[in-house]
VOPAGU-2260 file (C-alpha; in pm, 1 decimal, decimal comma):
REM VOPAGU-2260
SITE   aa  ch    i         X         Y         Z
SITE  UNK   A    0    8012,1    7395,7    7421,8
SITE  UNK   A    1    7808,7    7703,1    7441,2
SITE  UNK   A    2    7627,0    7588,6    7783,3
SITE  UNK   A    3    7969,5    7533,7    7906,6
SITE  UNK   A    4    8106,3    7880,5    7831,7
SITE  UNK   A    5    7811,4    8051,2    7967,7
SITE  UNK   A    6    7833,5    7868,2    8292,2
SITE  UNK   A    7    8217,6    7962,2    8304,1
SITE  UNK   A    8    8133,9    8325,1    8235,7
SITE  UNK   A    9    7896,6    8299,5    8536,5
SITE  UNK   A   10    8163,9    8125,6    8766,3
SITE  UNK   A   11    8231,6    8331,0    9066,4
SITE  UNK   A   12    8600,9    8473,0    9028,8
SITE  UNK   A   13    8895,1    8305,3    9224,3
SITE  UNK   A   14    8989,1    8702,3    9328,1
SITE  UNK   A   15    8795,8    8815,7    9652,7
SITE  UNK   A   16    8536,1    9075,2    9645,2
SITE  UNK   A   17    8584,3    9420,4    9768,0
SITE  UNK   A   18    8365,7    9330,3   10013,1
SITE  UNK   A   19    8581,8    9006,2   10137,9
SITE  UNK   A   20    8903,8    9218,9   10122,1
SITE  UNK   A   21    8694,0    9452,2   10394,5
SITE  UNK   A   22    8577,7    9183,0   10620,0
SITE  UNK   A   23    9001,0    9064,8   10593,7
SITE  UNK   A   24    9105,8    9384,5   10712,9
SITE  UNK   A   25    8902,3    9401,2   11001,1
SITE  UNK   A   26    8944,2    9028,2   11112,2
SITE  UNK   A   27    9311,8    9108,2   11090,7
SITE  UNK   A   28    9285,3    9447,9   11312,0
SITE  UNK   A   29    9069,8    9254,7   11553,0
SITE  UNK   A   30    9352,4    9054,7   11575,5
SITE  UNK   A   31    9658,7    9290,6   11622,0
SITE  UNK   A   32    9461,9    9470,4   11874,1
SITE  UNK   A   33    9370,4    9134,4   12085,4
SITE  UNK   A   34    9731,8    9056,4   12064,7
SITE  UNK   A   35    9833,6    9395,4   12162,8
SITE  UNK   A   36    9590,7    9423,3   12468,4
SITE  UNK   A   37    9703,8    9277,2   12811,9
SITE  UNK   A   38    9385,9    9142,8   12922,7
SITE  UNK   A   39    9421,8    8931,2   12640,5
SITE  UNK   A   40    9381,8    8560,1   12750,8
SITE  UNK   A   41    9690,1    8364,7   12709,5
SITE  UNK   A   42    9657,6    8050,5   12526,6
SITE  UNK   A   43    9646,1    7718,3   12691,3
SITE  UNK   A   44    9906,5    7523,4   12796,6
SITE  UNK   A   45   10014,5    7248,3   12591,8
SITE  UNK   A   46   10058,3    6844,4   12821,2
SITE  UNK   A   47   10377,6    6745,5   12804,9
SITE  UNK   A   48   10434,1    6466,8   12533,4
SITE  UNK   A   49   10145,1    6576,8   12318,5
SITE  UNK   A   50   10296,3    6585,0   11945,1
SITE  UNK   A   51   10326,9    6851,5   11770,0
SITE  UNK   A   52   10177,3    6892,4   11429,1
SITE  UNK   A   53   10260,3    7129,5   11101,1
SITE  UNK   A   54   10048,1    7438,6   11139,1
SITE  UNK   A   55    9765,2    7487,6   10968,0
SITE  UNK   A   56    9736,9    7697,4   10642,9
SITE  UNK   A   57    9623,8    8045,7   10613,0
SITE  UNK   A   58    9216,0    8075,2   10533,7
SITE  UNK   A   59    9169,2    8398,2   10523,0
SITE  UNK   A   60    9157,3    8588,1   10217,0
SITE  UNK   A   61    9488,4    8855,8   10318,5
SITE  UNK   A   62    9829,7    8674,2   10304,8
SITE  UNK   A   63   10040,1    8804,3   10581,0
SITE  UNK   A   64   10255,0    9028,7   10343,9
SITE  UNK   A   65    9954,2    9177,8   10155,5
SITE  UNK   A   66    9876,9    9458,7   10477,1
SITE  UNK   A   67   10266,4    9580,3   10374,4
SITE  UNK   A   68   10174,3    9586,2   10004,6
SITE  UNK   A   69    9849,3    9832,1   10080,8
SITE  UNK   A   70   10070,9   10013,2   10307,6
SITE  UNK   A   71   10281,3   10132,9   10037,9
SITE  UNK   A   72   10011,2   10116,1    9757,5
SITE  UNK   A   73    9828,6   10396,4   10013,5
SITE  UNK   A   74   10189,5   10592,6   10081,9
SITE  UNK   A   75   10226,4   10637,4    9728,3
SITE  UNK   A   76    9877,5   10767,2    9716,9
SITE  UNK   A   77    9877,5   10987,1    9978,6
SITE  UNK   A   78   10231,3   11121,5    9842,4
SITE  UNK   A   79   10069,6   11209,6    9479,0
SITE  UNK   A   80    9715,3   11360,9    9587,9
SITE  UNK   A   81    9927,6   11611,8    9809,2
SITE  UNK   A   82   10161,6   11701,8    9465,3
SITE  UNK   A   83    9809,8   11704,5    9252,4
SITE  UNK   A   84    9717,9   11998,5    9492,2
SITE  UNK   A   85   10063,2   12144,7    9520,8
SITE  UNK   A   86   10020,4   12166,8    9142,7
SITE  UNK   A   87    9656,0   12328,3    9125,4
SITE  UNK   A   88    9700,1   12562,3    9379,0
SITE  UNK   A   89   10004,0   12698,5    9180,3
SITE  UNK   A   90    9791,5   12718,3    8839,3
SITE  UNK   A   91    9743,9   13047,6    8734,0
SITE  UNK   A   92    9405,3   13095,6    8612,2
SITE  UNK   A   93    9259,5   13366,0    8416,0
SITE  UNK   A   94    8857,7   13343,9    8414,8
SITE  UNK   A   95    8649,2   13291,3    8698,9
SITE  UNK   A   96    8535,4   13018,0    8561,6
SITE  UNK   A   97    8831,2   12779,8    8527,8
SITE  UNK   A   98    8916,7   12934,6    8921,1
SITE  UNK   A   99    8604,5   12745,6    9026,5
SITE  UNK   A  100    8709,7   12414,5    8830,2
SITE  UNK   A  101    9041,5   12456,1    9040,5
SITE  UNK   A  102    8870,7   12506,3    9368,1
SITE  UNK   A  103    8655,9   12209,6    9314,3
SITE  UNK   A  104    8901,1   11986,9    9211,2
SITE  UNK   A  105    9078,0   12104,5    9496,3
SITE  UNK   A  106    8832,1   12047,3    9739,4
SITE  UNK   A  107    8773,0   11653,9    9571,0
SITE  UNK   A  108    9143,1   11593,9    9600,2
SITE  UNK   A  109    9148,9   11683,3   10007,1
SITE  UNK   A  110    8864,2   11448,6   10062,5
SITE  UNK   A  111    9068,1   11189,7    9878,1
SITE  UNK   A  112    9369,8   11280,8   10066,0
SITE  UNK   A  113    9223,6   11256,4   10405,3
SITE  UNK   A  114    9042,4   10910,9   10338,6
SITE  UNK   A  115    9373,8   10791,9   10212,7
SITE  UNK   A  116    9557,6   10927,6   10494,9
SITE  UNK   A  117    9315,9   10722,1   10749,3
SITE  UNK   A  118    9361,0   10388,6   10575,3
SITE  UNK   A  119    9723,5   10460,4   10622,8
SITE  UNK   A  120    9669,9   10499,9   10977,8
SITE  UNK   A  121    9489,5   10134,8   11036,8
SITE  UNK   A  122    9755,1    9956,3   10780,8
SITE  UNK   A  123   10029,0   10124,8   11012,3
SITE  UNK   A  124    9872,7    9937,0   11327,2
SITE  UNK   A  125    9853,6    9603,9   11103,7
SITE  UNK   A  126   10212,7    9612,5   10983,5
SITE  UNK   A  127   10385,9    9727,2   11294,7
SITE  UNK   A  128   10565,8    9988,6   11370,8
SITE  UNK   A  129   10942,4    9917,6   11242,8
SITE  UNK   A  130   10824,0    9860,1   10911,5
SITE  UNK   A  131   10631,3   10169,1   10880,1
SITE  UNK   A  132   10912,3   10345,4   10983,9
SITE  UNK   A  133   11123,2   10136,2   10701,6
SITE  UNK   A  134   10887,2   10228,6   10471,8
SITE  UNK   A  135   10838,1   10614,2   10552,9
SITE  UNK   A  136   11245,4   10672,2   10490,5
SITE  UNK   A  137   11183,8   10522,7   10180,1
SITE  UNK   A  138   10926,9   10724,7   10101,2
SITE  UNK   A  139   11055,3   11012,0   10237,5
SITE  UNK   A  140   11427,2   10980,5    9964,0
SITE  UNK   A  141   11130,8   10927,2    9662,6
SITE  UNK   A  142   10978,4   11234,2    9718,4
SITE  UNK   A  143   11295,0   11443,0    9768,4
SITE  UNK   A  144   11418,1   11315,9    9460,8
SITE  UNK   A  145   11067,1   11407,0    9305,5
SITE  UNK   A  146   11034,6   11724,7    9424,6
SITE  UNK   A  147   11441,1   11786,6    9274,0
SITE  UNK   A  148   11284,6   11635,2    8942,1
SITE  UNK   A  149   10985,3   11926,5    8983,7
SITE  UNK   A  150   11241,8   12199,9    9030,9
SITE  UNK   A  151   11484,6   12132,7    8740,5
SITE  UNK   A  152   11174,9   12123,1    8515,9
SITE  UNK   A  153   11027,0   12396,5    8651,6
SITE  UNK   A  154   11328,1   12646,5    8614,0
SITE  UNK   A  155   11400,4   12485,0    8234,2
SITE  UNK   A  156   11036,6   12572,8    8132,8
SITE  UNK   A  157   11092,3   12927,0    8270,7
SITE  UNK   A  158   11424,9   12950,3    8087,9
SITE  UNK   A  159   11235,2   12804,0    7782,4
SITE  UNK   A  160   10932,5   13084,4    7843,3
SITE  UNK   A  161   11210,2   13363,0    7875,7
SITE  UNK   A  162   11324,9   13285,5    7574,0
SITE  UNK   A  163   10987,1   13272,0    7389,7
SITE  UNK   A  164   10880,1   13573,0    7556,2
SITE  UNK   A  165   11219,5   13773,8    7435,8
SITE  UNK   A  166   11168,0   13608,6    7077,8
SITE  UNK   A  167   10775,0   13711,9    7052,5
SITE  UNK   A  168   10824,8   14077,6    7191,6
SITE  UNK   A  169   11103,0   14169,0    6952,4
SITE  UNK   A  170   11118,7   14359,9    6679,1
SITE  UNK   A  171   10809,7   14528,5    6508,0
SITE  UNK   A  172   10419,6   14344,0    6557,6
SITE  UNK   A  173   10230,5   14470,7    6274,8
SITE  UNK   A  174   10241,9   14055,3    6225,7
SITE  UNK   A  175   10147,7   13765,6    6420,3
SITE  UNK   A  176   10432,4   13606,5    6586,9
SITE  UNK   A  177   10417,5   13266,0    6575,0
SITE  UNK   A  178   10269,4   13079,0    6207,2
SITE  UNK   A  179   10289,1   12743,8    6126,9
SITE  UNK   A  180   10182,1   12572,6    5832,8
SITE  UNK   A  181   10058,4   12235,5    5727,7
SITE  UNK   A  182   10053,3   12042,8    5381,6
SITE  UNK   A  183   10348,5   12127,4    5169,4
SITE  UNK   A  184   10299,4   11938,6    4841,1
SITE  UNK   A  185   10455,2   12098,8    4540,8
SITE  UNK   A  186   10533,1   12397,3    4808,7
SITE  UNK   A  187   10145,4   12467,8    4821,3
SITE  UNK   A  188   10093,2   12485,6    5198,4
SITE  UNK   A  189    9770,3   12589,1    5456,9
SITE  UNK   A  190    9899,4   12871,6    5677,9
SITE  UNK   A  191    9799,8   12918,9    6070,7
SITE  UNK   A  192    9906,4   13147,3    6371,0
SITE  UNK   A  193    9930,0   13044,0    6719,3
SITE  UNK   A  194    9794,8   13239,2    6951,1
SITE  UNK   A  195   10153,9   13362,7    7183,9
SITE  UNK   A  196    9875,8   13325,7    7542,8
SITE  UNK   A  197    9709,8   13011,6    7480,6
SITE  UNK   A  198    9957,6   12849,0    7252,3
SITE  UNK   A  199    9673,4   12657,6    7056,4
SITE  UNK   A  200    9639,5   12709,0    6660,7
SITE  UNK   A  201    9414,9   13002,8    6617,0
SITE  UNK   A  202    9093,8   12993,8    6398,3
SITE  UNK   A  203    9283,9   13142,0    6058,0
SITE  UNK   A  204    9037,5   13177,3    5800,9
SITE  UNK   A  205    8735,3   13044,5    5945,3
SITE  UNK   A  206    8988,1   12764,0    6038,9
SITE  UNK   A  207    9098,9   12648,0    5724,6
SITE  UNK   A  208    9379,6   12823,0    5669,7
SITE  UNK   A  209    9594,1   13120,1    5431,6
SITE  UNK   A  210    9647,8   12893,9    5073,2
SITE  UNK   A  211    9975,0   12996,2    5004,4
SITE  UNK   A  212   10281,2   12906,3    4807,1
SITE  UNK   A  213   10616,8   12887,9    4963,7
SITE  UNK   A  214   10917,9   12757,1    4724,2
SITE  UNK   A  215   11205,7   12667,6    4883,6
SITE  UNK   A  216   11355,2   13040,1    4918,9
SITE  UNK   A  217   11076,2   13177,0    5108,5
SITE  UNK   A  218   11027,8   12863,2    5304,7
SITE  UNK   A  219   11414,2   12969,1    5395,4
SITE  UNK   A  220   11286,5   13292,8    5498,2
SITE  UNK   A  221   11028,9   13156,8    5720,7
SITE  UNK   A  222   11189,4   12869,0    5907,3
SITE  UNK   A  223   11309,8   13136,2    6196,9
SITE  UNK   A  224   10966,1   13235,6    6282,8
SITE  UNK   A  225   10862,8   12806,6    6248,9
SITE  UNK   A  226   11178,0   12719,3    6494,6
SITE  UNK   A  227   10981,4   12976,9    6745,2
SITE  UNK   A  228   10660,6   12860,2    6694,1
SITE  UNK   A  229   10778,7   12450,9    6711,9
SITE  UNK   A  230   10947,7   12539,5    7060,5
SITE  UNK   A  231   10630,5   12698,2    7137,7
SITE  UNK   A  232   10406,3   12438,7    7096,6
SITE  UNK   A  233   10627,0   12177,8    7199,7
SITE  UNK   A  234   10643,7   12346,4    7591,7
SITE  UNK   A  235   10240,0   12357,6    7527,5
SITE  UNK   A  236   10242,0   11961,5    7466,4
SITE  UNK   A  237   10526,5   11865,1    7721,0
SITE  UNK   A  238   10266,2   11986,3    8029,9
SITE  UNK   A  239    9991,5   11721,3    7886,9
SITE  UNK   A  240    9814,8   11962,0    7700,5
SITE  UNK   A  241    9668,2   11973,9    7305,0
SITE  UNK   A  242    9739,8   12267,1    7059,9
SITE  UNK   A  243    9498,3   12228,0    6799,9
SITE  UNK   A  244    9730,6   12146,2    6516,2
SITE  UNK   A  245    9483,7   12112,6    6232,6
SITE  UNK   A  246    9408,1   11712,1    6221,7
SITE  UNK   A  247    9208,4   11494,3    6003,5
SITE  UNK   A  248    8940,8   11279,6    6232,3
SITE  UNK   A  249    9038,1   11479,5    6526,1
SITE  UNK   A  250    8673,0   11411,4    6725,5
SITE  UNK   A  251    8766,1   11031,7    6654,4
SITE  UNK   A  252    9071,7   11070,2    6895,6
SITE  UNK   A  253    9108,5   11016,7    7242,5
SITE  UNK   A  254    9313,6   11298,4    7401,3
SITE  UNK   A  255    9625,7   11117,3    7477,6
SITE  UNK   A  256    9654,2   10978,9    7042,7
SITE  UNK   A  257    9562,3   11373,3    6950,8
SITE  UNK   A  258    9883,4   11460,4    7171,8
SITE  UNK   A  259   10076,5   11204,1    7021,5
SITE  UNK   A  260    9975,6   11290,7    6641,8
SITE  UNK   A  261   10079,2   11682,1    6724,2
SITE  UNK   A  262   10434,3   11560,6    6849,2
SITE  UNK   A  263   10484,0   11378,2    6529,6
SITE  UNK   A  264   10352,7   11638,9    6290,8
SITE  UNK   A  265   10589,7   11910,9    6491,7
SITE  UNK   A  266   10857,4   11672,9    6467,8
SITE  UNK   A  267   10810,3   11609,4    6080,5
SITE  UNK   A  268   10749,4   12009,2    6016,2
SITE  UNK   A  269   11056,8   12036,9    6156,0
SITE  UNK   A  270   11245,9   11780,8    5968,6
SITE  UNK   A  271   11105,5   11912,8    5642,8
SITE  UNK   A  272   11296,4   12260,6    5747,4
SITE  UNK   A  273   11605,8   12403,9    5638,4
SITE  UNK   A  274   11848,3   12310,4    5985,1
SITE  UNK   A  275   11887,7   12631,8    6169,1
SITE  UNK   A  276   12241,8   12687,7    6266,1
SITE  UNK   A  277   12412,6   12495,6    6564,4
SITE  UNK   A  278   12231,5   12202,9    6754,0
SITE  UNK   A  279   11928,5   12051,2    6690,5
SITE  UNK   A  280   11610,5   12195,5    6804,7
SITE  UNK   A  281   11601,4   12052,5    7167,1
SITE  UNK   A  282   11903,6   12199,9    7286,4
SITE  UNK   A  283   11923,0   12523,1    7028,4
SITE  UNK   A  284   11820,8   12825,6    7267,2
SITE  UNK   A  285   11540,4   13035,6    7069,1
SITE  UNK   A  286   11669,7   13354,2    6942,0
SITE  UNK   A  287   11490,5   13674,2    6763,5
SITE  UNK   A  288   11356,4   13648,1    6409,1
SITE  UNK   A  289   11449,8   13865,3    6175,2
SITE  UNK   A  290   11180,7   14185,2    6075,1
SITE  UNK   A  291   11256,7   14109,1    5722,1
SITE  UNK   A  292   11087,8   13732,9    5793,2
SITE  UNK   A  293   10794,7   13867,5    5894,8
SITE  UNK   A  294   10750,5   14133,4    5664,1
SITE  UNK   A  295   10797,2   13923,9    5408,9
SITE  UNK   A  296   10497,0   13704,6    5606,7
SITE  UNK   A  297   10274,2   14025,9    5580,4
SITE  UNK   A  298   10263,0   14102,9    5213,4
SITE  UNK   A  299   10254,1   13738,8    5082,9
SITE  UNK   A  300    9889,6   13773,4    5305,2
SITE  UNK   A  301    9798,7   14100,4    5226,5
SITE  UNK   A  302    9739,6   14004,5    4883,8
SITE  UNK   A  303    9440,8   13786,2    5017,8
SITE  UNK   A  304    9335,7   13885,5    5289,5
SITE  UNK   A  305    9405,8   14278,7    5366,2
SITE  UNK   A  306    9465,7   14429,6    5760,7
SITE  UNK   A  307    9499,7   14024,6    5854,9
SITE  UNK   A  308    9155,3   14059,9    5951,4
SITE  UNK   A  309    9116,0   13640,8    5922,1
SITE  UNK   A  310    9414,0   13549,7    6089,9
SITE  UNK   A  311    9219,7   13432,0    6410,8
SITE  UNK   A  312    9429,0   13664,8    6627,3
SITE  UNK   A  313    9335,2   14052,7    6701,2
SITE  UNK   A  314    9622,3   14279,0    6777,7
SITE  UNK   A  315    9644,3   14432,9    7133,2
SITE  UNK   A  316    9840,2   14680,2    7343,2
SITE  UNK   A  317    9804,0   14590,7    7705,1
SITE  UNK   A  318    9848,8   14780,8    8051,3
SITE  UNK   A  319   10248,1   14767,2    8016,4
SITE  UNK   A  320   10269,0   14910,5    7678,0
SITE  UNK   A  321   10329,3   14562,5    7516,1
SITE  UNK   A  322   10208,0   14490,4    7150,6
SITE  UNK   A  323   10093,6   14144,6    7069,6
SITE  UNK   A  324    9831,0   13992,6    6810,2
SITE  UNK   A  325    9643,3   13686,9    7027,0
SITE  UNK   A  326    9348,7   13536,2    7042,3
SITE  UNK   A  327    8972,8   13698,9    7128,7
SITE  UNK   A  328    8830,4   13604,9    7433,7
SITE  UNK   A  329    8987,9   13479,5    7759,5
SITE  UNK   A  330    9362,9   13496,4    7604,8
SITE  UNK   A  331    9283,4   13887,5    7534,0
SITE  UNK   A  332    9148,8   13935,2    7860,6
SITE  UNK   A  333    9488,1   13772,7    8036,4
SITE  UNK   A  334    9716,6   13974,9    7800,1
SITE  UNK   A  335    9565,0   14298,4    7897,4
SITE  UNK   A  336    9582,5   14247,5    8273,5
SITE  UNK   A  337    9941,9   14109,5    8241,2
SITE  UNK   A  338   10072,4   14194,1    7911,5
SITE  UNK   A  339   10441,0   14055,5    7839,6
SITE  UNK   A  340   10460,5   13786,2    8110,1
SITE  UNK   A  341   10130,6   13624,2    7975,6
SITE  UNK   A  342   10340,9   13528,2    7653,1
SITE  UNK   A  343   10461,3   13177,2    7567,6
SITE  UNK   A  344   10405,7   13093,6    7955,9
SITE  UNK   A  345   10296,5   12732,4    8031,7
SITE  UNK   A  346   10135,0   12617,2    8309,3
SITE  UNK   A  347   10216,3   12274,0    8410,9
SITE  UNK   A  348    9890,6   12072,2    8481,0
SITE  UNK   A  349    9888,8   11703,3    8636,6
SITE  UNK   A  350    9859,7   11441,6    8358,5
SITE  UNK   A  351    9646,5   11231,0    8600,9
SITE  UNK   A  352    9382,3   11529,1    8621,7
SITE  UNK   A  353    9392,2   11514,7    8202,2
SITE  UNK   A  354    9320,3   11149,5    8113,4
């Protein structure tokens, strides 16, 4: 039984190589172009009265229909390398060193785009040309509606970031804007900021958090600034991206389960909070939190840790006057060049780029 399943495993596959798929392709462009050339000899004449029999079956490894199939397989790829670039060229980038990740992947994704482009070229000669014209109105109606799809999102997020940006510059900033807190047992909870550039759970306390105690009053109190920070991190996780909500076997994840975990936590978080008033948190429009919420934030911390100095975030005035607490290093940097538009902006990256 054993000899027999090693001598399966061995057994060439039924499915043709790369290679044979190749050699197909070019026996079949041989052919279109013999057919298509008018030196090409005409076949002989058949006597009169000789029968006729049932043609003879296919050998090679491409069914007739399968040059279509690659056609549109290679449409559809040509169609989402040029949005991939679309979408990097837009980014906005801060250090020089994510600008030269951009180029290059940039510069990878036009190679790809031009060797895709060719193989549509030669399937186009295979199929003929009515059916690549078939096939380019279809794909032609997918991409407008795509590109419709692209601009609806694209002007929610930037209602979305308006809003964040008018929540997170109002009022007084002798706090952090955005906290968010994990745990909750017996109202003993772990308290973080989010950084209002990067969106990504700052380093609070050497990264394990304020200890605090929140009964249900002050948790009351607090749930305005929480409602902020959930929409926050939620237009963070809707472009494909991790905030580093504070996870148990977090290196043990793959990127795509880490995202997954953070929506759920957000969404419990949010369950676990008093309702705010009106709809439900993804139609509810953000609105200002109260001073008295975040002064009340201040002095339960003050009490441990005095001036905020572990709260992961340093507070900053940039070049147009605006006050924010964010995160040292490359969020800083982009705050001081562009101050109030840097906050609670997004920048939609492809998920194909991510996995």
């Amino acid at each position: 039984m054993q000899d027999e399943e090693r001598d399966s495993a061995h057994a060439p596959s039924a499915r043709p190589s790369f290679e044979q798929l190749v050699t197909d392709l070019e026996k079949l462009e041989d052919t279109a172009r013999e057919e298509a050339s008018p030196l090409a000899p005409s076949p002989p004449l058949t006597p009169r009265g000789t029968p006729i029999g049932k043609p003879e079956a296919a050998t090679d490894g491409l069914a007739i229909g399968r040059p279509v199939d690659r056609l549109e397989e290679m449409d559809l790829t040509v169609v989402e390398l040029r949005a991939q670039i679309v979408e990097l060229e837009a980014a906005r980038v801060a250090s020089e060193a994510e600008r030269s990740e951009v180029r290059e992947e940039v510069q990878a994704l036009r190679v790809a785009l031009r060797t895709a482009e060719a193989d549509v070229r030669r399937l186009e000669v295979l199929v003929g040309g009515r059916v690549a014209t078939q096939m380019r109105a279809m794909l032609s109606e997918a991409e407008r509606r795509l590109a419709v799809q692209q601009m609806e999102t694209s002007a929610m997020l930037a209602d979305l970031q308006q809003q964040l940006r008018t929540a997170l510059v109002a009022g007084n900033a002798d706090c952090p804007r955005l906290p968010w807190i994990h745990g909750g047992a017996r109202g003993r909870y772990r308290l973080y900021f989010v950084c209002p550039v990067a969106l990504e759970v700052a380093e609070t306390n050497d990264g394990s958090g304020y200890d605090v105690h929140l009964p249900r009053a002050a948790l009351r109190s607090l749930a305005p600034a929480l409602h902020v920070t959930i929409h926050a991190l939620r237009s963070k996780l809707g472009s494909g991206q991790a905030v580093g909500l504070p996870l148990r076997h977090r290196a043990n994840r793959s990127p795509a389960a880490i995202q997954r975990v953070e929506l759920s936590t957000i969404d419990a978080l949010e369950r676990s909070l008093p309702p705010p008033k009106g709809p439900r948190m993804m139609s509810q429009r953000v609105g200002a939190v109260p001073n008295r919420t975040y002064n009340m934030l201040r002095t339960t911390l003050e009490t441990e840790d005095p001036g905020l100095a572990r709260c992961g975030l340093v507070r900053l005035k940039a070049s147009d006057k605006t006050v924010a607490w964010v995160r040292p290093g490359a969020a800083a940097e982009r705050f001081r060049s562009e101050g109030k538009r840097a906050l609670g902006r997004v920048e939609v990256v492809s998920l194909r780029l991510l996995a």
